[in-house]
One Martini backbone bead per residue (centre of mass of N, CA, C, O) as a GRO file, in nm:
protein
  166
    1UNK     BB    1 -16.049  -2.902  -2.680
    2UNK     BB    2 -15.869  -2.795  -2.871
    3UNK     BB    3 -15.691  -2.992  -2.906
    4UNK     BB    4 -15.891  -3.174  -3.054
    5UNK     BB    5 -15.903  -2.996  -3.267
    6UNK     BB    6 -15.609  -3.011  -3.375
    7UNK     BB    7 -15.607  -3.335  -3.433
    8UNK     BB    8 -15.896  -3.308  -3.622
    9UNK     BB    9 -15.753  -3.152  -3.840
   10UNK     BB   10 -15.470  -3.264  -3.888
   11UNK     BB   11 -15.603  -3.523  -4.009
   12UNK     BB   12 -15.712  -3.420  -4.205
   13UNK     BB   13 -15.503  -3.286  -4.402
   14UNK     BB   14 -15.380  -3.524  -4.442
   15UNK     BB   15 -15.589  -3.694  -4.590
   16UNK     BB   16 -15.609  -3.469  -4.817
   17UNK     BB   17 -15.341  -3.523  -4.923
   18UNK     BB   18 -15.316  -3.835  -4.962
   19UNK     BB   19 -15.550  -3.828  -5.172
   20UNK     BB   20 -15.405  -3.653  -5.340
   21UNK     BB   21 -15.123  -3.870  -5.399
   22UNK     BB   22 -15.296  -4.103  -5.479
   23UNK     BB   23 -15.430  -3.961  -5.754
   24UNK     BB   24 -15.175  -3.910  -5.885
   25UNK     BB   25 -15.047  -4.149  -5.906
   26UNK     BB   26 -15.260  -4.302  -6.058
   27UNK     BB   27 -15.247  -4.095  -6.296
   28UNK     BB   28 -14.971  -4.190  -6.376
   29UNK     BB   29 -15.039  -4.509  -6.387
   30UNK     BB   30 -15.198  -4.467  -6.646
   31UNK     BB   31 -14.986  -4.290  -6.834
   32UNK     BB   32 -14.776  -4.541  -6.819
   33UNK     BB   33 -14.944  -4.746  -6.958
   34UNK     BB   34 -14.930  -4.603  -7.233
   35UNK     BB   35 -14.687  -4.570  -7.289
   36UNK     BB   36 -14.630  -4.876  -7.275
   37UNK     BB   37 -14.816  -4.915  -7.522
   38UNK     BB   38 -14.664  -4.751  -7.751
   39UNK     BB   39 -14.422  -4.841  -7.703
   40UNK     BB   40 -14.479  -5.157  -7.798
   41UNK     BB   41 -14.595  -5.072  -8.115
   42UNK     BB   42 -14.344  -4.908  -8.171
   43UNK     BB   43 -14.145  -5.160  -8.105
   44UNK     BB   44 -14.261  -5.345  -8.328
   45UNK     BB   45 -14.247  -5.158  -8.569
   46UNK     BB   46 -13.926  -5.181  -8.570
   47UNK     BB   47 -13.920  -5.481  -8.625
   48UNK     BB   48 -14.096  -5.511  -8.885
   49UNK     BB   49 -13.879  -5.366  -9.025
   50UNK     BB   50 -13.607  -5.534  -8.974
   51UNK     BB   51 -13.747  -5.776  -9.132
   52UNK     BB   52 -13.803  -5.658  -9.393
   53UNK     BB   53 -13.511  -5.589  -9.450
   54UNK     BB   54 -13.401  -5.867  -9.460
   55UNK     BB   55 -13.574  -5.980  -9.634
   56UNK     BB   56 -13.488  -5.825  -9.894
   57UNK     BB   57 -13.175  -5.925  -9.884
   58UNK     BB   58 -13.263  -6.243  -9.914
   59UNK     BB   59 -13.469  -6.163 -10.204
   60UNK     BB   60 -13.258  -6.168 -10.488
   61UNK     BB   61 -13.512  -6.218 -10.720
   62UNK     BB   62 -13.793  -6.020 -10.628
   63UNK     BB   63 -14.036  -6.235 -10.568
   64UNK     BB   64 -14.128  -6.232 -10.217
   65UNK     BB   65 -13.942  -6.483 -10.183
   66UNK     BB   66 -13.803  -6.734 -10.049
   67UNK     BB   67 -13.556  -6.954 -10.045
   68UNK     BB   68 -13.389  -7.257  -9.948
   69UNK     BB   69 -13.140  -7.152 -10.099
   70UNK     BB   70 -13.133  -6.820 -10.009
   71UNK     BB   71 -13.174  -6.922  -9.708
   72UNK     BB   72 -12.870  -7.119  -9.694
   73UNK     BB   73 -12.668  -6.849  -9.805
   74UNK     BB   74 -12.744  -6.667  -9.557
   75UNK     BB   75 -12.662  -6.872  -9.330
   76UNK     BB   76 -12.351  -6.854  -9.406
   77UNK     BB   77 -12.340  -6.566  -9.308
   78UNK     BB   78 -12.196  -6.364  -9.047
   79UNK     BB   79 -12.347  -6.122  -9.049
   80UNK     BB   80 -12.636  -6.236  -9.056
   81UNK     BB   81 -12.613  -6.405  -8.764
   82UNK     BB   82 -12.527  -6.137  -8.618
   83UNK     BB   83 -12.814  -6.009  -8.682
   84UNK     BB   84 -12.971  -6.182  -8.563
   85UNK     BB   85 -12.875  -6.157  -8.275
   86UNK     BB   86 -12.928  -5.846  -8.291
   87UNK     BB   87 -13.279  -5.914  -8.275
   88UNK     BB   88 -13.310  -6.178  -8.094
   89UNK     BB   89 -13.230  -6.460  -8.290
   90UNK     BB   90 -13.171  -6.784  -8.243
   91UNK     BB   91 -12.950  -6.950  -8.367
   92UNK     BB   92 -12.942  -7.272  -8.503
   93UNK     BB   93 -13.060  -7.473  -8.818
   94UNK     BB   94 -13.157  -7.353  -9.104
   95UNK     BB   95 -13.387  -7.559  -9.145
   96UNK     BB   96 -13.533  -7.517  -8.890
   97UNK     BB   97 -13.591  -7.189  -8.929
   98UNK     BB   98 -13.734  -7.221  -9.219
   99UNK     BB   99 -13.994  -7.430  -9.097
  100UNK     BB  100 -14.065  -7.185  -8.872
  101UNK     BB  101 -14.147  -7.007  -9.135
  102UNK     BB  102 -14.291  -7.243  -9.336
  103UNK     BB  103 -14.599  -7.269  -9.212
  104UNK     BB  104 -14.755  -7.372  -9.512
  105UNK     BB  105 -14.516  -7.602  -9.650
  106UNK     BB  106 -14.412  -7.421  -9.950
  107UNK     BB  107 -14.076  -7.362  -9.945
  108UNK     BB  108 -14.172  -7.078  -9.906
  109UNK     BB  109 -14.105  -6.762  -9.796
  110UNK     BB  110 -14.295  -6.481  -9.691
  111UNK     BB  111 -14.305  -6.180  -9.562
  112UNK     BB  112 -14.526  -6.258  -9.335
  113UNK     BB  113 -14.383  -6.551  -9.263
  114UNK     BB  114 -14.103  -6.387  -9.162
  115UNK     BB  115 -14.238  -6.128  -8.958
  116UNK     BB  116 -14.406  -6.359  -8.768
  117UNK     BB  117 -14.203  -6.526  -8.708
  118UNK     BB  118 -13.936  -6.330  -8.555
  119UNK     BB  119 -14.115  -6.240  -8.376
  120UNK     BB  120 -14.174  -6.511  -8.226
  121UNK     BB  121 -13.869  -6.594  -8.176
  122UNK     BB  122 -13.810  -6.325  -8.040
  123UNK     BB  123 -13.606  -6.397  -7.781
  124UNK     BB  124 -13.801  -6.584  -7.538
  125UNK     BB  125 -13.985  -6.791  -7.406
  126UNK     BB  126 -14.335  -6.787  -7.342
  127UNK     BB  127 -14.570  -6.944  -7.183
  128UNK     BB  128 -14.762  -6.991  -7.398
  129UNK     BB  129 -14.542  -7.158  -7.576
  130UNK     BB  130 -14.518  -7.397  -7.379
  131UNK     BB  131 -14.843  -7.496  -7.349
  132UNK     BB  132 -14.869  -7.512  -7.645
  133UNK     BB  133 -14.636  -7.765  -7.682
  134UNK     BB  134 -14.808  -7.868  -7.424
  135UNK     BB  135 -15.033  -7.977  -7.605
  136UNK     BB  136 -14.920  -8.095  -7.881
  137UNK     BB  137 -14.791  -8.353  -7.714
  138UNK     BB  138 -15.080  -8.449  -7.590
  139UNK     BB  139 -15.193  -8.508  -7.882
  140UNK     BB  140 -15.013  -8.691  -7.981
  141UNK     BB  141 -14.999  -8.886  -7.757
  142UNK     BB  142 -15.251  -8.951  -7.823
  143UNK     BB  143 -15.266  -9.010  -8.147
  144UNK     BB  144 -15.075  -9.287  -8.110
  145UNK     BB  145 -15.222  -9.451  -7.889
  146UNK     BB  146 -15.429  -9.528  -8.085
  147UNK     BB  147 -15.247  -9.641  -8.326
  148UNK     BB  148 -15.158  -9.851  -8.173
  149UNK     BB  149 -15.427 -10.000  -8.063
  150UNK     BB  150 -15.524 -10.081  -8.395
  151UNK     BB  151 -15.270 -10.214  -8.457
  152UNK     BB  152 -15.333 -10.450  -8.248
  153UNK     BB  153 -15.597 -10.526  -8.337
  154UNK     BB  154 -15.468 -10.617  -8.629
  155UNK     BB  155 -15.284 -10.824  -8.519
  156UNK     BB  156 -15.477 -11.004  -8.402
  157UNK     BB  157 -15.682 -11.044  -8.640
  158UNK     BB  158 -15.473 -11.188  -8.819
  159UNK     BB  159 -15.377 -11.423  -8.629
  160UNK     BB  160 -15.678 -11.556  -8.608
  161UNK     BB  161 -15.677 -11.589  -8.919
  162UNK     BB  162 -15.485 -11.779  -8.887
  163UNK     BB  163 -15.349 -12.090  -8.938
  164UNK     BB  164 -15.251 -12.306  -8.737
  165UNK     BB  165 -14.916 -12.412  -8.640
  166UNK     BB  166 -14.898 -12.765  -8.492
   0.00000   0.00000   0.00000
């Protein structure tokens, strides 16, 4: 009888440490999870001043605005490439990089556009990006095949409109 006791209090006393330990635990990973949210705010922010920085330098004439001439000068530097290199911005084509900075197809670069492009580029593709280009991919060539389509169908009706040669 005592040892049944013993072996169900020893039971209990455990059981209790463990909840204890599960608690902290929890409670640890719950702190954990603020603090790397916290941390990657924090890390946003000192890359969007380091973006910010870079635009002023790039920003010659004190515009605003980067220009397709100004962005292909300092593309030119090697200073420039490896400091992209630094930021984690993989650098390809001077062309292809301010296309895909000049959202709006307006020719130049704003500050906006500079550093929201600058984050979406750096690093590497994350799945939403890939997810979203084959998305984009099915939709061009749904819209292609479309236009072939209609092509065909103009190109029967011109052939019937013609008159027989024969």
């Amino acid at each position: 009888m005592f040892l049944t006791y013993i072996c169900i209090v020893t039971f209990t006393v455990l059981n209790v440490i463990t909840g204890l330990c599960c608690e902290q635990a929890s409670e640890s990973l719950s702190v954990d999870k603020d603090e790397a949210i916290a941390e990657m705010l924090s890390s946003k922010e000192k890359w969007m001043e380091q973006f910010e920085h870079v635009f002023q330098n790039m920003d010659e004439d004190g515009s605003g605005e980067i220009s397709r001439s100004e962005f292909y000068r300092h593309f030119n530097d090697e200073s420039f490439l490896a400091y992209l290199e630094y930021l984690n911005i993989s650098v390809f084509s001077a062309a292809d990089l301010f296309n895909l900075l000049d959202t709006d197809g307006g020719g130049v670069v704003t500050l906006d556009e500079f550093v929201a492009g600058c984050l979406r580029l750096k690093g590497t593709a994350r799945t939403i990006d890939i997810l979203k280009l084959q998305a984009d991919i099915s939709e061009l060539r749904h819209f292609v095949f479309d236009r072939m389509l209609e092509t065909r169908s103009e190109i029967r009706r011109s052939m019937r409109a013609l008159p027989n040669a024969g």
